[in-house]
MIDOSE-1310 file (N, C-alpha, C; in nm, 2 decimals, decimal comma, always signed):
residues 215
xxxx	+0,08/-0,12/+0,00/+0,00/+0,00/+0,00/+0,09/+0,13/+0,00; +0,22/+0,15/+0,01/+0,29/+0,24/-0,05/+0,26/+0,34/-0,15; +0,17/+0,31/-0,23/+0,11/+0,38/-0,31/-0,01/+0,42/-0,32; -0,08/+0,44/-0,22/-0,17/+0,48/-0,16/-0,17/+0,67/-0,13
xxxx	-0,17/+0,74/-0,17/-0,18/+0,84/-0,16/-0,26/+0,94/-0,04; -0,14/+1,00/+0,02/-0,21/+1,05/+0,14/-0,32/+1,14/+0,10; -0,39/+1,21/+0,21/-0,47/+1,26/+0,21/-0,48/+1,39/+0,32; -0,37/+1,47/+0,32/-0,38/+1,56/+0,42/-0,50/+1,67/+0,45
xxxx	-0,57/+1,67/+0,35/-0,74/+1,73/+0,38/-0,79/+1,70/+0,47; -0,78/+1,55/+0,48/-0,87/+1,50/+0,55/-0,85/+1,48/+0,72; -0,72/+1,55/+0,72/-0,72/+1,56/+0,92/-0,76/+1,71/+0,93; -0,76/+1,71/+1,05/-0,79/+1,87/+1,10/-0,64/+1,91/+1,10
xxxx	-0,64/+2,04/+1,12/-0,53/+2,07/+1,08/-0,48/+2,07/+1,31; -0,51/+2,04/+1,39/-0,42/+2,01/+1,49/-0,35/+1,89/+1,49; -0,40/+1,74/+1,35/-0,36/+1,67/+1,35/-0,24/+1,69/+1,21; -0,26/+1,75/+1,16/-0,12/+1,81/+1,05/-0,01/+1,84/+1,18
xxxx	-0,06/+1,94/+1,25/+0,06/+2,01/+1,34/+0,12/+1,88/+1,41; +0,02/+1,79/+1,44/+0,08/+1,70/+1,56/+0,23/+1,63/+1,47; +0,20/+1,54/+1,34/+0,26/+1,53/+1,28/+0,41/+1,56/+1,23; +0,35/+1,72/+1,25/+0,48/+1,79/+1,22/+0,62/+1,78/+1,34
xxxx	+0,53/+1,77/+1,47/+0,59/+1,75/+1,58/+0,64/+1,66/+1,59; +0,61/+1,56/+1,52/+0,65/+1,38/+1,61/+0,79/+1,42/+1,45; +0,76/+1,47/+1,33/+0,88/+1,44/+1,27/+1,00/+1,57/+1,27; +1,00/+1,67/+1,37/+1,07/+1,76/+1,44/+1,14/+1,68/+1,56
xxxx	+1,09/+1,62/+1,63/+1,14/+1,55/+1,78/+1,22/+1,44/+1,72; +1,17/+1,35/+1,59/+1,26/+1,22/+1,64/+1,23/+1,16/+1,51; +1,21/+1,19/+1,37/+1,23/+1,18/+1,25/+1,30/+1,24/+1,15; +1,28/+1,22/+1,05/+1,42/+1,22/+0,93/+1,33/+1,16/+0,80
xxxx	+1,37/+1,26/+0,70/+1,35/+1,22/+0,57/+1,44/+1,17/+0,49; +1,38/+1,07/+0,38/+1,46/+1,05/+0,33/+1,42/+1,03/+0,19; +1,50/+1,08/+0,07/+1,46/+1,12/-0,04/+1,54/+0,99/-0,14; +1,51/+0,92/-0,24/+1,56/+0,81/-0,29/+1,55/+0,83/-0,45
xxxx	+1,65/+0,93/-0,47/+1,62/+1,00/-0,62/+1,61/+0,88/-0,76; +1,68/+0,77/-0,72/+1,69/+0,69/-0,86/+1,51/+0,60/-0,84; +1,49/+0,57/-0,73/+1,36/+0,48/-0,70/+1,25/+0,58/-0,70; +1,26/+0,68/-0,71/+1,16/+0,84/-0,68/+1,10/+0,78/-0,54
xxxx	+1,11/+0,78/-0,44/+1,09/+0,70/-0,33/+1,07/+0,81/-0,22; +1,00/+0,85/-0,16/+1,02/+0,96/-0,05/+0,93/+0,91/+0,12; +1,03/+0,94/+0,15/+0,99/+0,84/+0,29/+1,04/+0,91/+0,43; +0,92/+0,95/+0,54/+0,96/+0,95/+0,67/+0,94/+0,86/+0,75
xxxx	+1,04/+0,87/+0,85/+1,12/+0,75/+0,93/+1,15/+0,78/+1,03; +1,05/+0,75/+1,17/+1,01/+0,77/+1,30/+1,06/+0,71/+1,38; +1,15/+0,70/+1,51/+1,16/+0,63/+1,61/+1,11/+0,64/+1,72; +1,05/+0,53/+1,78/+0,98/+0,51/+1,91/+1,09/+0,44/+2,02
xxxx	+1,04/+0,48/+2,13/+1,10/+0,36/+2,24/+1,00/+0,25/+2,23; +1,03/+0,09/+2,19/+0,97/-0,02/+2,18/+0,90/-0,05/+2,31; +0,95/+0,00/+2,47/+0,81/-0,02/+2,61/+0,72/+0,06/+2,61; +0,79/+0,20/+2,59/+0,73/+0,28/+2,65/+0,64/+0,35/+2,58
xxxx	+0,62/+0,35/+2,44/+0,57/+0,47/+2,32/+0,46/+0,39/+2,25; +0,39/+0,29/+2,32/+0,32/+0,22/+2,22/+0,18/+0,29/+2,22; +0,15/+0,40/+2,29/+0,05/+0,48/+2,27/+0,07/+0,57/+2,17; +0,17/+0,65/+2,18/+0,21/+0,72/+2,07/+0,21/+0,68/+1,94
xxxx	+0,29/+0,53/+1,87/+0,28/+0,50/+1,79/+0,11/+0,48/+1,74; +0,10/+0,41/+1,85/-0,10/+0,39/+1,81/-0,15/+0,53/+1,71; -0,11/+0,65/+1,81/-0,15/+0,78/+1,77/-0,13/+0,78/+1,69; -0,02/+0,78/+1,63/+0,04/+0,85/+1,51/-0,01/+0,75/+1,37
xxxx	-0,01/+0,62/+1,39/-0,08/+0,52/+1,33/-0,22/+0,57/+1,28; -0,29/+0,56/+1,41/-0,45/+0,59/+1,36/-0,46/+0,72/+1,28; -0,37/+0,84/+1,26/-0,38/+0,96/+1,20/-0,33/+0,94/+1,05; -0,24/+0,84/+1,04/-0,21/+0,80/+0,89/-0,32/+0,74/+0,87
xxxx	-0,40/+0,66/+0,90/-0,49/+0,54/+0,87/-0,59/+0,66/+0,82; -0,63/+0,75/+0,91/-0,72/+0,88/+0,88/-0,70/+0,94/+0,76; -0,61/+0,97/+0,71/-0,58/+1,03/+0,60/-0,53/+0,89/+0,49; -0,57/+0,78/+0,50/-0,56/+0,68/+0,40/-0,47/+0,63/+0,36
xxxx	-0,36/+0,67/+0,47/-0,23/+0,58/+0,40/-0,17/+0,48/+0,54; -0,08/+0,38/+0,50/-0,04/+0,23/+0,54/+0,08/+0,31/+0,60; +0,13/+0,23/+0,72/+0,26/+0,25/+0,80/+0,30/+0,13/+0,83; +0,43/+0,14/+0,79/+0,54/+0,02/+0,79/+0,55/+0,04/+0,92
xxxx	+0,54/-0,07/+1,02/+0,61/-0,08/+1,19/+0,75/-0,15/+1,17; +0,84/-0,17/+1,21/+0,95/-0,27/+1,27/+1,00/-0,24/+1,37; +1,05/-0,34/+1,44/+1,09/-0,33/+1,56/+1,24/-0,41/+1,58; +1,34/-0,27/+1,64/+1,48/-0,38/+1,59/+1,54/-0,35/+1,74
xxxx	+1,57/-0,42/+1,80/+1,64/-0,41/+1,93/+1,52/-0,33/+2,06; +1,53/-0,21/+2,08/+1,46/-0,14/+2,17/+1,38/-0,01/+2,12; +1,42/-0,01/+2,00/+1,32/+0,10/+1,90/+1,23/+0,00/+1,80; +1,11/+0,07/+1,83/+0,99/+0,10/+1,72/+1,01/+0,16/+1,60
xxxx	+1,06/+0,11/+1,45/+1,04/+0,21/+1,36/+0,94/+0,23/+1,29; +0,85/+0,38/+1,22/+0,80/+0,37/+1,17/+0,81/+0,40/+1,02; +0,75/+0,37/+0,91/+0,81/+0,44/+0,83/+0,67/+0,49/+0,70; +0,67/+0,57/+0,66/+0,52/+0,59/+0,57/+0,64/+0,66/+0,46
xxxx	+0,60/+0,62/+0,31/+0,63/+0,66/+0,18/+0,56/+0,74/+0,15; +0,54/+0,87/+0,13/+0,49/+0,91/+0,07/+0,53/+1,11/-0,02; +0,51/+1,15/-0,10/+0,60/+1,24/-0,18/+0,46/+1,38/-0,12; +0,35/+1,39/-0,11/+0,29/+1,47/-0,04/+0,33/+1,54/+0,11
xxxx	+0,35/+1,37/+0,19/+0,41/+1,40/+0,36/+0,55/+1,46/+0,31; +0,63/+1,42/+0,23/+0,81/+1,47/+0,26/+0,76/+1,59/+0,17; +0,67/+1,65/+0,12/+0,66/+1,80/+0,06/+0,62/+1,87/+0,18; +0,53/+1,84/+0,23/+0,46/+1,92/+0,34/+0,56/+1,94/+0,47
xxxx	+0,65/+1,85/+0,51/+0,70/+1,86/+0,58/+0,87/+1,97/+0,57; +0,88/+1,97/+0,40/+1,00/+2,03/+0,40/+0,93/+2,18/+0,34; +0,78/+2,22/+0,36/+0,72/+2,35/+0,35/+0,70/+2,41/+0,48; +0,75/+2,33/+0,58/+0,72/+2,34/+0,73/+0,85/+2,39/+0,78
xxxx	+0,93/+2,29/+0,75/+1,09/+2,26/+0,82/+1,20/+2,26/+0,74; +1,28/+2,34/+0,77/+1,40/+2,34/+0,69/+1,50/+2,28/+0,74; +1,56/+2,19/+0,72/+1,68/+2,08/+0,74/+1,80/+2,13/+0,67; +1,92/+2,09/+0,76/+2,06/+2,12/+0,76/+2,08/+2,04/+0,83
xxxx	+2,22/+1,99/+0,72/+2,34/+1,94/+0,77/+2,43/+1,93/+0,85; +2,45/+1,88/+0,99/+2,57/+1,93/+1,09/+2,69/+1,86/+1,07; +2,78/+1,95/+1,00/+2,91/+1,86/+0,95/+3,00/+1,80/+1,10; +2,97/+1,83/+1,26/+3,01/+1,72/+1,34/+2,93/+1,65/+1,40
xxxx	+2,78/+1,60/+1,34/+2,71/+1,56/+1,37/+2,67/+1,46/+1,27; +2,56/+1,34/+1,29/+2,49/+1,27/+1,23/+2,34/+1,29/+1,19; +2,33/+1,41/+1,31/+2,18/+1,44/+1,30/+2,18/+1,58/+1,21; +2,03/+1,62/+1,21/+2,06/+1,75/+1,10/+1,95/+1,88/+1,20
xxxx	+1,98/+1,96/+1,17/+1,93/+2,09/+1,24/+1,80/+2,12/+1,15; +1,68/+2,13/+1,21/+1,55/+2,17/+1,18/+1,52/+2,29/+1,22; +1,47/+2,38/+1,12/+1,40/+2,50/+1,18/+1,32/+2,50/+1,10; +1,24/+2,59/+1,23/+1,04/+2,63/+1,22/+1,03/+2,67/+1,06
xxxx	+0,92/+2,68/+0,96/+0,94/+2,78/+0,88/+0,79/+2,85/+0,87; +0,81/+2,98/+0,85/+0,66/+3,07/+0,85/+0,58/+2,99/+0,98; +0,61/+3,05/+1,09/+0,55/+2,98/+1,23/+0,45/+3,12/+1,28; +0,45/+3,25/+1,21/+0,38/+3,35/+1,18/+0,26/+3,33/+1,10
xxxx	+0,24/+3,21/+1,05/+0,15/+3,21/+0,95/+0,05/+3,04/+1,02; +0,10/+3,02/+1,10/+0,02/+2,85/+1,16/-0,10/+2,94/+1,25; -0,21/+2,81/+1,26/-0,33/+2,86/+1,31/-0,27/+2,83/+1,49; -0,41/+2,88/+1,54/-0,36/+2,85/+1,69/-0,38/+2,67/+1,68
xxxx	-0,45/+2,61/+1,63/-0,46/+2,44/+1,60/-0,36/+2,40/+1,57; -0,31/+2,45/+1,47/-0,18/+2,39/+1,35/-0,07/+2,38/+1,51; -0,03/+2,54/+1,56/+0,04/+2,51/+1,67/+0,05/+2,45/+1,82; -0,12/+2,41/+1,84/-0,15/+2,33/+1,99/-0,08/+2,20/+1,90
xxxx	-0,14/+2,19/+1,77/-0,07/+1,99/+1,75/+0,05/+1,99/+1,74; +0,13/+2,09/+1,71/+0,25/+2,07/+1,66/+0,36/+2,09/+1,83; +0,31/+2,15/+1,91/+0,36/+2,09/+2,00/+0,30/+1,98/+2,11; +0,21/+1,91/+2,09/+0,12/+1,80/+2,13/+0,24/+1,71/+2,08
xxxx	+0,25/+1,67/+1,98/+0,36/+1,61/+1,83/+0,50/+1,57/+1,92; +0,56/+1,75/+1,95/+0,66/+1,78/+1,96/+0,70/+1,72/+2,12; +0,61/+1,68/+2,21/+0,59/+1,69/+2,32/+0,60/+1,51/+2,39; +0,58/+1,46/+2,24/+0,55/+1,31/+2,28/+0,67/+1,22/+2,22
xxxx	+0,73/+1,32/+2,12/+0,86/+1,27/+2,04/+0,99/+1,34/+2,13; +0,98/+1,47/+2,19/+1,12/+1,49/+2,25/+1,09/+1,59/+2,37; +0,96/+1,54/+2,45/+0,92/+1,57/+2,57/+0,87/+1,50/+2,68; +0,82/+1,58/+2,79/+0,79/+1,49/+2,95/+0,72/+1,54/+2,97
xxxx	+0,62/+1,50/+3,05/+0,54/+1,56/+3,11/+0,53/+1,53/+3,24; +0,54/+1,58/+3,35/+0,61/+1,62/+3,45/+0,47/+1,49/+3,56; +0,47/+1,42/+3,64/+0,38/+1,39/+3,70/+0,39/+1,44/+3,88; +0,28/+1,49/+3,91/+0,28/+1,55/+4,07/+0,21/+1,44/+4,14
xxxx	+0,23/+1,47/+4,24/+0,24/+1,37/+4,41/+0,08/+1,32/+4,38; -0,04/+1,34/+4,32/-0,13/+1,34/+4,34/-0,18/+1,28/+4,24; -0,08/+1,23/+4,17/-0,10/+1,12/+4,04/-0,15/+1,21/+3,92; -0,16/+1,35/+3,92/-0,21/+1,41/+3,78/-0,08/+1,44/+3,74
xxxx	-0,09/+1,55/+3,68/+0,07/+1,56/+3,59/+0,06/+1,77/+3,63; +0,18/+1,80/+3,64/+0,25/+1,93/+3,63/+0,25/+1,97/+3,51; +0,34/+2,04/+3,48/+0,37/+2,10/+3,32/+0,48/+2,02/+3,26; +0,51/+2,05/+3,12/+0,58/+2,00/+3,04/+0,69/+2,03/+2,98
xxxx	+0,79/+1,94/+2,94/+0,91/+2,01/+2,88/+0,96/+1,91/+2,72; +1,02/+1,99/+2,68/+1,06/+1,95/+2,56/+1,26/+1,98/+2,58; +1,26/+1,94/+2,51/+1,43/+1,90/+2,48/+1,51/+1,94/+2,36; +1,59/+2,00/+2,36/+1,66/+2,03/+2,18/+1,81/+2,07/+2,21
xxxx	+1,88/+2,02/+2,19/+2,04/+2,09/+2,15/+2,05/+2,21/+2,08; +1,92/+2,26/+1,96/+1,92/+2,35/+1,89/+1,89/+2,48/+1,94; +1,98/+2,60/+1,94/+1,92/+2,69/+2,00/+1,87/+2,76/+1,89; +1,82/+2,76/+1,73/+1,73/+2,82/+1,64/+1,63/+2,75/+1,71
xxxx	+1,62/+2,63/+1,77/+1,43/+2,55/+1,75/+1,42/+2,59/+1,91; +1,51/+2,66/+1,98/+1,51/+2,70/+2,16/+1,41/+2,81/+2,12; +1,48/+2,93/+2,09/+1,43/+3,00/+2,06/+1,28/+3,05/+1,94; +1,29/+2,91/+1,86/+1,12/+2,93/+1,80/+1,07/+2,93/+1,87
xxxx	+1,06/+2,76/+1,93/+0,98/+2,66/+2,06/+0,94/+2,82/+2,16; +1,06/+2,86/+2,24/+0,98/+2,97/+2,32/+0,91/+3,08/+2,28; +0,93/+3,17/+2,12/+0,85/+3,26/+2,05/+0,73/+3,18/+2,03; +0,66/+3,03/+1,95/+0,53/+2,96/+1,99/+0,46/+2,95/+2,06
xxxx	+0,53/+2,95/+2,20/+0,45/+2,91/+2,30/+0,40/+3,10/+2,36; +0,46/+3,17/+2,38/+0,43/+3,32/+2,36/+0,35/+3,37/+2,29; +0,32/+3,31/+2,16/+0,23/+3,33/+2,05/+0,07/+3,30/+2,12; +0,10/+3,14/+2,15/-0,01/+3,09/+2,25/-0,06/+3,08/+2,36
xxxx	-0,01/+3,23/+2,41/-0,02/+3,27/+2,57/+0,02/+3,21/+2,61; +0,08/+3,08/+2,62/+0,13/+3,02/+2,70/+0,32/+3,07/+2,81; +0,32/+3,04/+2,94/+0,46/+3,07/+2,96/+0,59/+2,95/+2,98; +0,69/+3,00/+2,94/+0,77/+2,89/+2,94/+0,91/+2,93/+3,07
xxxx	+1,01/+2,84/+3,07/+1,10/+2,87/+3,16/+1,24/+2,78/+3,03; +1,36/+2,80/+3,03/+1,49/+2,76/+2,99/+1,58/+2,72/+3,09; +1,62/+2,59/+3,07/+1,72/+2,56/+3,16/+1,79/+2,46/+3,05; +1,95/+2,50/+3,13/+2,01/+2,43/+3,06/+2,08/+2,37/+3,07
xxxx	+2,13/+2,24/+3,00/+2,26/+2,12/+3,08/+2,37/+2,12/+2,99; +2,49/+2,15/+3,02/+2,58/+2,12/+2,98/+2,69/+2,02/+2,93; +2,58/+1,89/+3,00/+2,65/+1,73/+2,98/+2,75/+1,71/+3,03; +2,87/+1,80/+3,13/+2,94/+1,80/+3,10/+3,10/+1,75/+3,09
xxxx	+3,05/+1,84/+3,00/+3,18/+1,87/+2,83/+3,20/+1,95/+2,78; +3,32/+2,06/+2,77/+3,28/+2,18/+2,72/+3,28/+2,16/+2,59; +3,30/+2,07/+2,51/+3,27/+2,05/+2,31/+3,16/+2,00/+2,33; +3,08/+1,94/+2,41/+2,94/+1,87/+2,36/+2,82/+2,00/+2,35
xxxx	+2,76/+1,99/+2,23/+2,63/+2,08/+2,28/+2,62/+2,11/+2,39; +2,53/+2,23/+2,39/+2,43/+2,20/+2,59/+2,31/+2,13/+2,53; +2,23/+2,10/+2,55/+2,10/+2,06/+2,60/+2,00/+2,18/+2,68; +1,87/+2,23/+2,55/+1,80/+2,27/+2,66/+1,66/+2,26/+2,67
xxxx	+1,63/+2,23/+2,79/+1,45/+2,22/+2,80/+1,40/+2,32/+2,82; +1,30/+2,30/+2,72/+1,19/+2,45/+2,74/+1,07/+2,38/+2,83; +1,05/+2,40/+2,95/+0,96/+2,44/+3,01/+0,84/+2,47/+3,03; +0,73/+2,40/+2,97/+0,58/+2,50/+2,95/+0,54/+2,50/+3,10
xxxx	+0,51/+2,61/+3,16/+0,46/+2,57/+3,36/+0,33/+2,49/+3,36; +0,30/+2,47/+3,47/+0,17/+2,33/+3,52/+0,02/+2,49/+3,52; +0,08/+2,62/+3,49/-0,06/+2,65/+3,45/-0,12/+2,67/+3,36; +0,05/+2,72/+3,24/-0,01/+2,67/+3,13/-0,02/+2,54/+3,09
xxxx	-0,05/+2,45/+3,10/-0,08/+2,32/+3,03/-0,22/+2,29/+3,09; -0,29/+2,37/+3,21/-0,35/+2,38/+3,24/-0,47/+2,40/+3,18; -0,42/+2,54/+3,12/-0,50/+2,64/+2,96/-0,52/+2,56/+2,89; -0,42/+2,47/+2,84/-0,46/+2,37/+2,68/-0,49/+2,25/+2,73
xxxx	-0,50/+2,18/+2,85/-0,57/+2,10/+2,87/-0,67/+1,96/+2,77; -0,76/+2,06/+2,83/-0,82/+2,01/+2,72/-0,87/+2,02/+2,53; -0,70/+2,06/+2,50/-0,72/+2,09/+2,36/-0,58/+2,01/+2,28; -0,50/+2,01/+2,39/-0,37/+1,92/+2,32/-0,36/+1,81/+2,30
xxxx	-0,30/+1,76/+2,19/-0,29/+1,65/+2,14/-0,24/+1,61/+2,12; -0,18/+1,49/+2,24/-0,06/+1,45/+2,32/-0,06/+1,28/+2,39; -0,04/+1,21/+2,32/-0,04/+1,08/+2,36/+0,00/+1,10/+2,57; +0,11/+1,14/+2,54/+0,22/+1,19/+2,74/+0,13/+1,24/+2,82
xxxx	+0,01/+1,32/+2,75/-0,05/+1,38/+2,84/-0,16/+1,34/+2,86; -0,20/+1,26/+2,75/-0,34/+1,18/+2,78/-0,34/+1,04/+2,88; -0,19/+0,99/+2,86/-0,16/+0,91/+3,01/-0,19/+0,93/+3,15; -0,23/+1,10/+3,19/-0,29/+1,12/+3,27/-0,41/+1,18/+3,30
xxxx	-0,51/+1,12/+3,20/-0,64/+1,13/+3,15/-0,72/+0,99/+3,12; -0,62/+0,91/+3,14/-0,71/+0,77/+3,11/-0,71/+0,70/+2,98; -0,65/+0,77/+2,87/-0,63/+0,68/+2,77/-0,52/+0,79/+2,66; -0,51/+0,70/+2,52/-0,42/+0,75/+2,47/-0,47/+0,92/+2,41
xxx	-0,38/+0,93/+2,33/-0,39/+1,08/+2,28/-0,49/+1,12/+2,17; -0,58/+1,22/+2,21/-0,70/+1,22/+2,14/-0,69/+1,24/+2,00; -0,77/+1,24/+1,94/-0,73/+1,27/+1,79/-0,89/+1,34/+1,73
């Protein structure tokens, strides 16, 4: 079913954003110029993320296209072909190359121009591929944080969440090492998450709601 042609109409657009999130946090394209082949390529943790995958599953299934699962050691891979998703995604995100790195640097693009939806899903997305959500003594959950080495996606990630009233905090780890990146979490507080509550769409956070992440 590889040739099955998606159907991005047919989500709402907080499930576009979510998307965009899970392939910002912990995906990679990959373009296969002789096979015309175009393919995103997701990693899960194989215990822990099988809600997530579910999520992200039933949202392809939504829009009419087939997801390759495997599972090789302790990750989940996913993988969906298709030349619409790797357009849409490189109209979103712009990728670069880190010549001491293996991974590649993503930034936002036109994040001036996303709905308030486009941006609750895209960090809902963002949240469940390369965030936590904090749990309190009382079995609900606090606020949330996200993770990035990148300080272009530090500094989007905190201009978005300002966009959507929401407040954040920066802290940062230095691993250290003084040649290694820092590491830094953005912060959303336990009041904002409070506000979007009931609007995010977030596998992590529906773990403290009773089931997986809404769609």
């Amino acid at each position: 079913m590889h040739h099955a042609v998606l159907d991005l109409q047919a989500l709402k657009e907080k499930e576009q954003g979510y998307l965009l999130g899970i392939y910002v946090g912990d995906g990679s394209l990959i373009r296969h110029k002789v096979r015309r082949e175009y393919l995103l390529k997701v990693a899960f943790d194989i215990s822990n993320d099988s809600d997530i995958v579910e999520c992200v599953t039933s949202i392809f299934h939504k829009a009419g296209k087939s997801v390759t699962k495997t599972n090789w050691r302790s990750v989940t891979f996913l993988r969906i072909w298709s030349k619409p998703l790797y357009d849409f995604m490189r109209d979103h995100v712009l990728s670069r190359s880190i010549p001491t790195s293996n991974r590649r640097l993503k930034i936002l693009r036109h994040t001036e121009k996303w709905s308030h939806e486009f941006a609750i899903g895209f960090l809902g997305g963002l949240i469940d591929s390369d965030g936590h959500v904090a749990r309190s003594k009382s079995g609900g959950h606090y606020g949330a944080s996200i993770t990035t080495s990148s300080n272009s996606l530090r500094d989007q990630l905190q201009g978005l969440c300002n966009s959507l009233g929401l407040t954040t905090t920066i802290r940062m780890d230095k691993r250290g090492a003084p040649k290694v990146r820092p590491r830094y979490s953005i912060y959303i507080t336990c009041d904002s998450m409070r506000k979007i509550c009931n609007e995010i769409l977030s596998a992590k956070h529906q773990r403290f709601h009773g089931g997986p992440g809404r769609t």
